[in-house]
N, C-alpha and C positions, 0 to 999 in steps of 0.2 A: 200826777205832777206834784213835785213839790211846794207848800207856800214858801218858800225864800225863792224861789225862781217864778214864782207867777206871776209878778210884776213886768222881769225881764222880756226884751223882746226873743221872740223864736229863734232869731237868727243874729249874726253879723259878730262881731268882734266882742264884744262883751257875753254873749253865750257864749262862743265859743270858749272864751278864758272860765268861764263858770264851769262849761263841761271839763275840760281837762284838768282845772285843780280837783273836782268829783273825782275824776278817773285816778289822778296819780294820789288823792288822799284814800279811797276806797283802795287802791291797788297797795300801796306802803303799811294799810291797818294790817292787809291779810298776809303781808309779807310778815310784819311782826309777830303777829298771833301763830305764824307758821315756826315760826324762831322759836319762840317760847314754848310751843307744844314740843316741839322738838328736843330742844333742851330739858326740859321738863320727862319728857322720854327716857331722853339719854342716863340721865340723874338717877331715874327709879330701875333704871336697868344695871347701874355703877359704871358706864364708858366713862371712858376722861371727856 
């Protein structure tokens, strides 16, 4: 577990909003990092 969440309680409204900014910040990093590898692809291969 994390230390910025071991204070929190296990449950109820405030985890809950903990976990899903986790969810949607881990899920938008790997979105990015997908972007950019890709681009970065595109670029060494000369697609537009």
């Amino acid at each position: 577990m994390d230390e910025a969440f071991a204070g929190m309680p296990s449950s109820g409204p405030l985890w809950t909003e903990a976990n899903e900014w986790a969810l949607a910040t881990a899920g938008s990093k790997a979105h990015v990092e997908r972007d950019l590898r890709e681009r970065h692809y595109q670029e060494c291969l000369g697609l537009p």
